[in-house]
N, C-alpha and C positions, 0 to 999 in steps of 0.2 A: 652592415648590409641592410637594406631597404627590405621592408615588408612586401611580398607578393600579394597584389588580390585582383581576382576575376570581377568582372562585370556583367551582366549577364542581365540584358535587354532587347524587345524584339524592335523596340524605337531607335532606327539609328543617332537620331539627335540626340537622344535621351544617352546613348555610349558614349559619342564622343563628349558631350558637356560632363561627365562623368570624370570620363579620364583624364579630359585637361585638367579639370579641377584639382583632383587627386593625385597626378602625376606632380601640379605646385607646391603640394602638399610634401613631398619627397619618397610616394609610393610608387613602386614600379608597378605596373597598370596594366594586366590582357580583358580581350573586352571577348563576347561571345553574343550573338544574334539569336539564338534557340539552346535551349537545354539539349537538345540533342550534339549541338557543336560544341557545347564548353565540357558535356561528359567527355566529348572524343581529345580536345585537351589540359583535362583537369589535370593526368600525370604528368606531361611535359611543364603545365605554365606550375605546379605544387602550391598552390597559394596556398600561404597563411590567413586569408582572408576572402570569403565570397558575397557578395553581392547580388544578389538574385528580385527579379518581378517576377508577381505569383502569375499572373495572369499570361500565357505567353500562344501561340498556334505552337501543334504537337503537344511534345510531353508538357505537361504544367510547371510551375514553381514549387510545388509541393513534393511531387513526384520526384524532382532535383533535387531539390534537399535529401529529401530520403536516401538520392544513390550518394550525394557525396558525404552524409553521414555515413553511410556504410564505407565506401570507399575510405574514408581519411575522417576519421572520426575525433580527432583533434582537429582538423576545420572549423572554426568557425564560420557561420552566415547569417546575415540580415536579408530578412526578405522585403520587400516592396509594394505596395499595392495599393491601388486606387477603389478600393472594394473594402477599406481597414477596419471593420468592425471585430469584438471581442473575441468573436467565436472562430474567425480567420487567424487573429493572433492567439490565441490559445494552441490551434490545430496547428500554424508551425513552430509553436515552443515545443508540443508534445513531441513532434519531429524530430527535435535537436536546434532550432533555431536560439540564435542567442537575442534577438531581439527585432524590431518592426517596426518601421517606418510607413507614414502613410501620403502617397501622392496628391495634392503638387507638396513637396513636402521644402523643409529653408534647408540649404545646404553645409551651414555650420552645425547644425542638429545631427547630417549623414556622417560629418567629420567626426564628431565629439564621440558617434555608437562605433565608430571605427575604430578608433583610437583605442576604447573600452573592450571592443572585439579582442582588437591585437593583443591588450595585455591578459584575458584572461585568458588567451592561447598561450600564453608563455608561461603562466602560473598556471594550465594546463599540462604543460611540459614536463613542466618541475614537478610537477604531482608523481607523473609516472614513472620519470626516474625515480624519483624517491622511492615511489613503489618499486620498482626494480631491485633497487637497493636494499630496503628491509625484508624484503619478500612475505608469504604468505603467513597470517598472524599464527598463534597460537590455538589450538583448536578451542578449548573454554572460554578464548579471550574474544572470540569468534560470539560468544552469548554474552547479550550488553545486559547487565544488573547486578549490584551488590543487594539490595534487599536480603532481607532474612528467607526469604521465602526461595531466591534464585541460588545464597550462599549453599543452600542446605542440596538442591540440584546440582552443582557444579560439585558439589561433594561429592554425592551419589555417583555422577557420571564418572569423576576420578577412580572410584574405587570399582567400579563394574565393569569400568574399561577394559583393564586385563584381562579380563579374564574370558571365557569363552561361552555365560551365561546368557541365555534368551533376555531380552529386555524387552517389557511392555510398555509404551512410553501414551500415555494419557492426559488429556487436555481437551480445554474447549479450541473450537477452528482459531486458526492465528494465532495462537500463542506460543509455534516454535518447534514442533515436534521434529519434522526433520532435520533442525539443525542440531537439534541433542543427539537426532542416531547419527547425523555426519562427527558430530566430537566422538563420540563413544566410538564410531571405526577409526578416526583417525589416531587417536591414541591405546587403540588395540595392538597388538602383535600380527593383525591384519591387514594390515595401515597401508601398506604396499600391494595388497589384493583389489580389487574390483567394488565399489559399491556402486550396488544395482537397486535401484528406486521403484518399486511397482505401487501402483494406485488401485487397488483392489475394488474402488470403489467406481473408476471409471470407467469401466468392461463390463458387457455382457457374460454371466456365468460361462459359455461356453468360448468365449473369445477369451475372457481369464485364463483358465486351465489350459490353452495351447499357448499365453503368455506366461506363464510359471511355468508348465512341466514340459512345452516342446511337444512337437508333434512328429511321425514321421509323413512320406510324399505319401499320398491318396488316403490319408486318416478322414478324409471331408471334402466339401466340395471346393476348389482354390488351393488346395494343399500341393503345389506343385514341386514341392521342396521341403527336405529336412529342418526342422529348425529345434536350435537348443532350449530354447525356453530360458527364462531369468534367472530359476534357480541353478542351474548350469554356467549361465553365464557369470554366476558369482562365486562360482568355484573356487575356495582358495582364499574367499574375501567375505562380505555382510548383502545381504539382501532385506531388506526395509519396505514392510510390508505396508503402506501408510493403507489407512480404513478397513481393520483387518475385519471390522464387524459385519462389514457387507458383503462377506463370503457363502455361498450359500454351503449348506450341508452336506452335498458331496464332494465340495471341494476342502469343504472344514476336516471332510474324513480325510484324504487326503496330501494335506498338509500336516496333519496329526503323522502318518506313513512318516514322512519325511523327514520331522523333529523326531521319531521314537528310533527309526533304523538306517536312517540316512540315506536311504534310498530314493529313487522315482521313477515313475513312469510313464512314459511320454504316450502324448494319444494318437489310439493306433497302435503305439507297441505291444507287442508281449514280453518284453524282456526289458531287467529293471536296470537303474544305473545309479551309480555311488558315485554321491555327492559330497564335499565337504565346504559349508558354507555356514554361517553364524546367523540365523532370525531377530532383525531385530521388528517389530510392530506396532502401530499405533493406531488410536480409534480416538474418536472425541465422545464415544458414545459407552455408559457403565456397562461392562461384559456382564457383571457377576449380574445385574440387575436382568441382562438377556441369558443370561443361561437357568435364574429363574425363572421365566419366561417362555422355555423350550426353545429359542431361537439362536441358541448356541450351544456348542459342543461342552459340556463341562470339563473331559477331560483336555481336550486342546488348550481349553482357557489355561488351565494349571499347568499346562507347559510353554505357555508363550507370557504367564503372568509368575516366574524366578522373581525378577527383578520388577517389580515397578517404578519408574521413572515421572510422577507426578508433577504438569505444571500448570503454577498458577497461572487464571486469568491476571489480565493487565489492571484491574480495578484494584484486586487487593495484591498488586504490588507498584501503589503508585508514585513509591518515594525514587522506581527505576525509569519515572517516566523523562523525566529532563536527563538521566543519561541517554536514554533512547531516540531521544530529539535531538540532542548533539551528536551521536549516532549518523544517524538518518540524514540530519541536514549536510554535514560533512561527505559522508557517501552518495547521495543525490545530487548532492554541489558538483560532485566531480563526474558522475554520472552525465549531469545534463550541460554540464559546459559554465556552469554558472561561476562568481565568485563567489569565498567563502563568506558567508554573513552573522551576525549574532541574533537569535532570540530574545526578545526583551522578554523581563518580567513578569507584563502584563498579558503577553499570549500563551507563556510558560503557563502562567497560573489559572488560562484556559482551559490549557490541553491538560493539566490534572487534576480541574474539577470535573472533566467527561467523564463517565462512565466504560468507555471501550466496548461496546457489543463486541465489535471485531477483534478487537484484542491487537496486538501487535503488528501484525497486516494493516489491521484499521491505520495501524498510527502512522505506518508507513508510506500507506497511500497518502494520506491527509498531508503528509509531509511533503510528498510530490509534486500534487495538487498546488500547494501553496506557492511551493517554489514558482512551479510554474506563470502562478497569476500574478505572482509579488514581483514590481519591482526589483531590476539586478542590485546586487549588495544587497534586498531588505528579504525581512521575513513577515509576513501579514499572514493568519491561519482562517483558510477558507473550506466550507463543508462541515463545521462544525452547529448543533444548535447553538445561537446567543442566548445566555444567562438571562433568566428575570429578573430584572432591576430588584434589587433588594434595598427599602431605607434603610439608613445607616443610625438612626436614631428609633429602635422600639419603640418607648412611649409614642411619640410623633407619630408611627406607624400603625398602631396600637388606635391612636385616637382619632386618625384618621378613621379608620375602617370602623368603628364603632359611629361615629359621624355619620356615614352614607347608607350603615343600614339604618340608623335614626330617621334618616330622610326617609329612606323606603317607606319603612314600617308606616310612618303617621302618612305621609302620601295617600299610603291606599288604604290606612282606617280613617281618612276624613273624606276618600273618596266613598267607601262605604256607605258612610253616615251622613251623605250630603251636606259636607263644611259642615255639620251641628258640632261643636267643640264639648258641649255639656256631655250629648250623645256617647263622642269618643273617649271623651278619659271615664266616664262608665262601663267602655269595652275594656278600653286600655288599662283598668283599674286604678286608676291616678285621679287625683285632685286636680279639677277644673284649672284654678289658678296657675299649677305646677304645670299644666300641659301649654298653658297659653305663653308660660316663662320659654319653655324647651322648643314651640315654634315658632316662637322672635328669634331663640340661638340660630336656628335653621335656615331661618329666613322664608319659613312656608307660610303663606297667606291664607286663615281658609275660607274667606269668601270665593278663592277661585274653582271651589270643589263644590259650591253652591248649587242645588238643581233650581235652573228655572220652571 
């Protein structure tokens, strides 16, 4: 069967030279005059292939992209444009675009990114079957690193699983915390219950507390309805407190309520409600270090800190970073439409001499990022600082730099001394002769320091 693909140009010349070409080619061919017409039949013509100009009256070529990634998100598209600068192909790669063409552009070059379209929509294909086929991994298998530092987590997580204890899970930002409280429900006895995600840190104290305890109607102004609140909503299941530091203190009191008698109460109400839910919490910031501080509840800490769940930054654990790159690029590949590519060595041993401020987030962005700018097939790592050239031979490096502060130094003690050489090795404490040996090496003359 012939591959379908749309055309999508507001130049009528520009379609039909399109289609003939492409119809010789052995592609069956719909063409469309505006984004507006080809959305109305993207369902009917299904193409495995779109061809789109960014530049169009009405919707844009961007805007299109957008729906028909959403629409049909194994579509691939090349977009078009006579405007092709970096920053236009960047913004429809981040889109979902597979690649870009720039106007007047050779027409064996639009064949060759077609061809390349079509096949990695079918090795798109195959991906999700596949995925269909294996289904959803293992929950630990779900956290990429063998390191000593990740083995001794995934341990911890196996044995806390079960059971029905609070877990405090701590780290710096980016390095994972909610994906240890999703293993740790998922391999609970709760597994089939609810997990409800609150960010403690991204609410207002008072928009918090009607997000955890539920409010009833006219508790406030807007209250026009009952609502359960999160920890309700996890009835039965885990609620994952992420930044439980930024709680203020009467909400700390209150969540204290909840872990000690399983109760709550919604605001507004007078009457309490029993709950059955598991806490799981996490902070990037030391509790114990804010509860000497007064800025936290000590008894709270001691009931949301049973278990601690500890993880490393990415720095000292960076023998996990080329799994995590294999990782990332595998899952971004198939994310962004891309083929699958290999990492060389040399960007490999980039990305684990960085540091990671960010931690695992960083690396994953970074990894995005690249894709995005690399060449399809390749891998190029972009966003990172470039290394300072280091020589590879010390002495050589050594004697270099000992070399240029030589120059300095007599430079500006013959500029001192106005070129007098006797003058200067009396400063320099050195013998006449030896100084005059050391600015032949140099190549410094010092008549040119002479005052007239």
């Amino acid at each position: 069967m012939s591959a379908r693909l749309l055309v999508v140009d507001d130049e009528d010349r520009m379609r039909r030279l399109l289609q003939m070409e492409l119809e010789e080619e052995g592609y069956a061919v719909e063409t469309a005059g505006s984004a507006e017409e080809a959305l109305a039949q993207l369902d009917a013509a299904s193409p495995d292939l779109v061809l789109t100009d960014l530049r169009m009256p009405g919707a844009n070529g961007l805007e299109f992209l957008r729906a028909v990634k959403s629409a049909a998100p194994e579509t691939q598209v090349i977009v078009m444009t006579a405007y092709g600068t970096v920053e236009t192909a960047v913004e429809a790669m981040k889109a979902g675009a597979f690649d870009y063409v720039q106007k007047p552009f050779d027409l064996d070059e639009v064949k060759v990114k077609i061809a390349r379209g079509l096949q990695l929509a079918r090795l798109a294909a195959e991906n999700k079957l596949l995925k269909e086929e294996l289904g959803p991994p293992p929950a630990l298998e779900a956290i990429v690193g063998e390191s000593e530092p990740m083995r001794r987590v995934k341990e911890l997580i196996g044995r806390v699983a079960p059971t029905t204890t609070t877990v405090l899970i701590t780290g710096e930002s980016g390095t994972g915390k909610e994906l240890v409280a999703r293993a740790v429900h998922a391999m609970s006895p709760r597994a089939d219950g609810p997990f409800v995600v609150v960010n403690c840190g991204a609410l207002a104290e008072t928009l918090l507390e009607s997000e955890l305890f539920g409010h009833v109607r006219g508790a406030f102004t807007g209250a026009v309805r009952d609502e359960r609140g999160k920890l309700r909503a996890a009835d039965g299941g885990t609620v994952f407190l992420d930044e439980v530091s930024s709680m203020s203190p009467g909400l700390q009191t209150k969540l204290l309520r909840v872990l000690q008698t399983r109760d709550l109460q919604p605001v507004g109400s007078e009457r309490t409600v029993k709950v059955d839910v598991r806490v799981l919490a996490a902070t990037n910031r030391a509790l114990d270090e804010m509860v000497a501080a007064g800025e936290f509840r000590e008894d709270l800490f001691w009931r949301l800190n049973v278990v601690n769940v500890a993880l490393p930054p990415l720095r000292e654990r960076a023998a996990d970073v080329p799994l995590l790159v294999k990782h990332f690029v595998r899952e971004r590949c198939a994310h962004l439409g891309r083929p699958p590519c290999d990492v060389s060595a040399d960007e490999l041993n980039r990305m684990m001499a960085y540091s990671w401020p960010g931690n695992v987030r960083e690396l994953e962005n970074v990894i995005e990022r690249s894709l995005v700018l690399s060449q399809p097939g390749s891998f190029k790592v972009f966003g990172l600082p470039e290394a300072p050239a280091v020589a590879e031979n010390y002495p050589e490096a050594r004697a270099e730099a000992l070399r240029r502060f030589d120059e300095r130094y007599f430079s500006a003690l013959l500029s001192r001394c106005g070129g007098n050489v006797a003058a200067a090795a009396r400063e320099a404490g050195i013998d006449r002769k030896n100084l005059y040996v050391k600015l032949n090496e140099l190549g410094i003359d010092p008549n040119a320091f002479r005052r007239s």
